[in-house]
N, C-alpha and C positions, 0 to 999 in steps of 0.2 A: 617683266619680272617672272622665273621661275613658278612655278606654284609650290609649297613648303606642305610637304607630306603633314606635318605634325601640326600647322593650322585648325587643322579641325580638334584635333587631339587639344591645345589651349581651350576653343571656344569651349569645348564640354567642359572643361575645369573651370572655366568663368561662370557656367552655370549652376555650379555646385560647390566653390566655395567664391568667401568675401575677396578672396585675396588670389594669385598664383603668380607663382616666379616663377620667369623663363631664361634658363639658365642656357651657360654654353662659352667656348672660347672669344675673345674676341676676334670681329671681324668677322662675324659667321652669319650674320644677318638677322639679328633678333629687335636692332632696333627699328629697321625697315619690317617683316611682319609686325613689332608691336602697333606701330603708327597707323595699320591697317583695322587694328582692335579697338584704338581709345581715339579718347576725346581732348584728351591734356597731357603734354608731355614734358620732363624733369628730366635735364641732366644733374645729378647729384654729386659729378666731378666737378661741376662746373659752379664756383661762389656762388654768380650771379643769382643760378637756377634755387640753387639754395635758397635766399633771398626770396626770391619769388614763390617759390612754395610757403616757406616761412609766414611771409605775408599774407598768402590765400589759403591759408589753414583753413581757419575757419568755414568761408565758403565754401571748399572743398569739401570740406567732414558733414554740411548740412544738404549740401545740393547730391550728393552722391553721385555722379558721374565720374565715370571710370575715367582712371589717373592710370598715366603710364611712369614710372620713378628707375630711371639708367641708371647703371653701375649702386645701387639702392646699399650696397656695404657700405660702400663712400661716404654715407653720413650716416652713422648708430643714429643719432637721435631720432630718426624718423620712425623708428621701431614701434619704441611706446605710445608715438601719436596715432599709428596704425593699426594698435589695439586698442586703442580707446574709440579711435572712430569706428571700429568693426565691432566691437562689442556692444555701443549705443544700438546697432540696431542689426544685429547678428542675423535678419532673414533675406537683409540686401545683398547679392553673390557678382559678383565680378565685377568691384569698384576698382579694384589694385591691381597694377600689375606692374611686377619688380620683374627690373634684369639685372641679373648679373654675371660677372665672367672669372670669379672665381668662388667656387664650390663653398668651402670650409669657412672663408668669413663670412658669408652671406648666410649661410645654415646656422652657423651660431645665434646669430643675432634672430633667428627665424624661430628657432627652437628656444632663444629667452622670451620671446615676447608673441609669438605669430603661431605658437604647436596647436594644431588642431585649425585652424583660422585660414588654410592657405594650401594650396596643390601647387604640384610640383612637375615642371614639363622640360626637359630638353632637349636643347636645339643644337644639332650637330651644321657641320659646313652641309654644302649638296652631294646627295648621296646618288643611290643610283636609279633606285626609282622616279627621282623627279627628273629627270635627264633621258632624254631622246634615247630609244636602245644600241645604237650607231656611237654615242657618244662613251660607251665604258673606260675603252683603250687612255680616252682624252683624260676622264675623270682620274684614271689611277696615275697617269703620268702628271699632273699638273695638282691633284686633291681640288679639293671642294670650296675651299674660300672663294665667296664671287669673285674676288679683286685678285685672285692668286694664282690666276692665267687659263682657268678653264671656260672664261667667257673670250678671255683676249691673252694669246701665250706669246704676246709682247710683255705680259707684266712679268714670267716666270725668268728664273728663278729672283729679280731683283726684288721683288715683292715680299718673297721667303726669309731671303736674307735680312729685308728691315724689318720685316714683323719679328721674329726670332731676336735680331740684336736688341729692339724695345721692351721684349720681354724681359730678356736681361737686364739692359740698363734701367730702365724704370719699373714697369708694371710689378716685375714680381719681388723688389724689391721694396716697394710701395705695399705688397699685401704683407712682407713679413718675413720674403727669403731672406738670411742672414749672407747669403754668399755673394762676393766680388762679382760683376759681370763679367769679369775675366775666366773665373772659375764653371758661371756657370753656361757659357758658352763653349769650352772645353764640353761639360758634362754632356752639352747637347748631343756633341758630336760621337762620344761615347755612345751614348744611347743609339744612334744612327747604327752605329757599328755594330752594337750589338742588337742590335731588329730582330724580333723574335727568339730570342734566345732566352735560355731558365737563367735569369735573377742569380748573377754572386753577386752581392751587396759587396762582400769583401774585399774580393778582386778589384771591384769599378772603384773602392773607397784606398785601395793601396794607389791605381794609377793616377789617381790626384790628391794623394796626401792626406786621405780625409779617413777619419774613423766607419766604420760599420753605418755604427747609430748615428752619424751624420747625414752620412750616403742616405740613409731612409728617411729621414727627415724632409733631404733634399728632393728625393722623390713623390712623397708625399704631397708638398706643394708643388711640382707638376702634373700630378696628377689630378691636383684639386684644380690645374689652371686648363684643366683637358688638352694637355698638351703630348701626356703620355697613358698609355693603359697596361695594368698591373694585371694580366690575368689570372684568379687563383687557381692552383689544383684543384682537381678530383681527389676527394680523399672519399675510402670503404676502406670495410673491413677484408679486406684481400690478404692470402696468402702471400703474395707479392708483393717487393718491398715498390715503394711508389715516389716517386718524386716528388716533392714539395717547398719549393720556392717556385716563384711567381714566373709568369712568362713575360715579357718586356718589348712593349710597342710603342711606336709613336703612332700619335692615333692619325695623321693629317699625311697620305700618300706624298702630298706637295711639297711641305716641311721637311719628310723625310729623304726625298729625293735632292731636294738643293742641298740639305746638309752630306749626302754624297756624293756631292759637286756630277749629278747628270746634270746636260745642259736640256734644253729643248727639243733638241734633233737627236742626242744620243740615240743610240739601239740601247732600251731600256733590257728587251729580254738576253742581249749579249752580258748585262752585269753580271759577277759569280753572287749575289747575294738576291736573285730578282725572283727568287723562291719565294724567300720569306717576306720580300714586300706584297708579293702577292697576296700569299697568305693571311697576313696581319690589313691589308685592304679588304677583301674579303668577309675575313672578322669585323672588321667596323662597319660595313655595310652590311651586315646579318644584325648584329647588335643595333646600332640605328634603327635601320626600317621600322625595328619590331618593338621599339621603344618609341616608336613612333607611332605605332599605333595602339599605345597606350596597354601592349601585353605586359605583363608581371611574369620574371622570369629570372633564373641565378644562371651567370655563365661560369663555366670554367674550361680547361685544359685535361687531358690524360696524359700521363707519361708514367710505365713502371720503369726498374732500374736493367729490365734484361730486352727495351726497347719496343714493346708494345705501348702504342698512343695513338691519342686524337684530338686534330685540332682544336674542337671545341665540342664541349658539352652543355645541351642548354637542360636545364630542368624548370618542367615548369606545368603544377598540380600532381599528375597523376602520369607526368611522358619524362620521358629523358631521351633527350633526342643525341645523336651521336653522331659530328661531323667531319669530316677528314676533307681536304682540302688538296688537290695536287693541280699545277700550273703544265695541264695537257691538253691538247683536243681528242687526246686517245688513252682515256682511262683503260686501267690492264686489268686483267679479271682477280690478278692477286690483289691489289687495292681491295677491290670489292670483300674479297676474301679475308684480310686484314681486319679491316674494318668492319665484317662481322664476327672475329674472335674478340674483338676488344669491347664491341656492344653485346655479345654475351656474357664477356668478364665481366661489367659494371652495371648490366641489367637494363641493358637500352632499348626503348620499345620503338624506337625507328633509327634507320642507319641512313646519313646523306652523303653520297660523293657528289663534292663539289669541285667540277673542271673546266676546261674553256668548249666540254663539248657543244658541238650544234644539234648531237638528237640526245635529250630528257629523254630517261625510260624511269618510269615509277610503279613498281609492283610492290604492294601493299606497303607493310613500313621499311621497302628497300626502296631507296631514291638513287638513280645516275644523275645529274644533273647540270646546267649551267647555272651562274648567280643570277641571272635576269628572270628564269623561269623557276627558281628555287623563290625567289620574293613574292615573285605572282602568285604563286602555289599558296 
């Protein structure tokens, strides 16, 4: 088994609150790490398991040994049991630990009954620090689910294709999406298409019939299921007028590739769109790592409307980091250049090019870099 960057990152949150959910897509491996943390384990899809917790209430809430409680939305009731048994003895810390795999129902229920009682951790597929440095090529063409061909790319793309159609026909209509599996399998594919691109709700809500405030609705529960990610703007006070709708990813390189029907063997970088998968990989593996180890940190995007931008900006205290992203092994000194007019537009106190080069050069807060040597860093 992999070793899971953010391991450590739960244990601390088990020592410091009663409770922590670890969240994350399904199929990403949270209930394999959980089984490595606890002592008792609860499917809460599953009746039976219901039943049995039900029954071992009690003993559970006196003995205090850590419970591990799956998919823990699946039954509201277990909420108020979980504060009552956390509040009887408020100094015992990591008896609970919930998964869940979709965001928004799970947080409701956490913030009626669990606010303040509970830390919060998660868990992406495999990224790129936990993976051999020989292996990146494999992880962006296949994405990160164990199961979803980066261990065995006998699974890909048939893997893809059945996780994506169950999200449709079941899961995410089970949390609460209103839309036909028909409809939102379409969406998926939309989404594919538009990879990296700024957000018209409008446009994606005319090519399937659907209003605005639909379209966002619809999106909203994929992105609570981590299935897609909403980058927001950069907004200042700038003379320059600035773009402000979202940028639009799917967050899982693997997903996003079968839903472009590449097979296994394709020439990934022969695709016209293999920029922006780069790219939007890249981002998720920047954002992971570092949410993985447990930094505090607001992302976004730059774009004005007369074409100065950058991939990603992170903020976070007292830095604004400034990152621009091109798919070369020979960054050009105008990049460079680029990308320090747009980190003195918005006040960036470090500039990163991130490319596929093999020589990092880092002088003071100007960084060249590769994504392997940028993490290490």
């Amino acid at each position: 088994m992999l070793r899971r960057e953010v391991a450590s990152l739960v244990r601390t949150r088990l020592r410091q609150f009663p409770a922590v959910a670890l969240v994350g897509p399904r199929q990403c491996g949270k209930t394999t790490l959980a089984k490595t943390l606890g002592q008792r384990y609860f499917d809460l899809e599953q009746p039976q398991d219901r039943v049995r917790l039900d029954l071992a209430w009690d003993e559970i809430a006196r003995q205090g040994k850590r419970v591990i409680l799956d998919e823990a939305q699946e039954w509201p009731e277990v909420f108020p049991r979980l504060r009552g048994a956390i509040d009887a003895d408020r100094k015992k810390r990591g008896r609970f630990l919930l998964l869940g795999s979709i965001s928004p129902a799970l947080m409701r229920h956490v913030g009626e009954s669990l606010a303040g009682r509970l830390g919060l951790v998660e868990l992406t597929p495999f990224q790129l620090d936990e993976v051999r440095k020989g292996a990146s090529d494999r992880l962006w063409r296949f994405g990160g689910f164990p199961d979803g061909g980066f261990l065995d790319d006998q699974a890909y793309p048939a893997w893809q294709e059945s996780y994506l159609a169950l999200m449709a026909q079941r899961d995410l209509p089970n949390w609460g999406l209103p839309a036909k599996p028909m409809v939102t399998e379409r969406l998926f594919r939309m989404i594919a298409a538009l990879h990296g691109s700024i957000l018209n709700a409008s446009g994606l809500g005319q090519s399937l019939a659907l209003s605005y405030h639909t379209i966002q609705a619809y999106l909203h529960y994929l992105e609570g299921a981590y299935l897609i990610r909403l980058l927001p703007p950069f907004e200042a006070n700038l003379k320059k007028r600035l773009v402000k709708a979202p940028r639009l990813y799917f967050r899982d390189s693997g997903l996003l590739h079968a839903l472009l029907r590449v097979g296994k063997k394709d020439d990934l970088v022969s695709q016209p769109w293999v920029g922006a998968s780069w790219e939007g990989w890249v981002i998720e593996q920047i954002l992971s790592a570092r949410r993985a180890r447990g930094e505090s940190f607001e992302a976004f995007y730059f774009r004005s409307h007369d074409g100065l931008e950058a991939d990603l900006v992170l903020e976070a205290r007292n830095e604004r980091e400034v990152i621009e992203i091109k798919l070369t092994t020979s960054p050009a000194p105008d990049d460079l250049r680029r990308l320090a007019k747009v980190s003195e537009l918005i006040g960036g106190t470090k500039q990163v090019l991130i490319s596929r080069t093999k020589d990092s050069v880092t002088t003071g807060n100007r960084w060249s870099t590769n994504l392997f040597d940028y993490l290490a860093r």
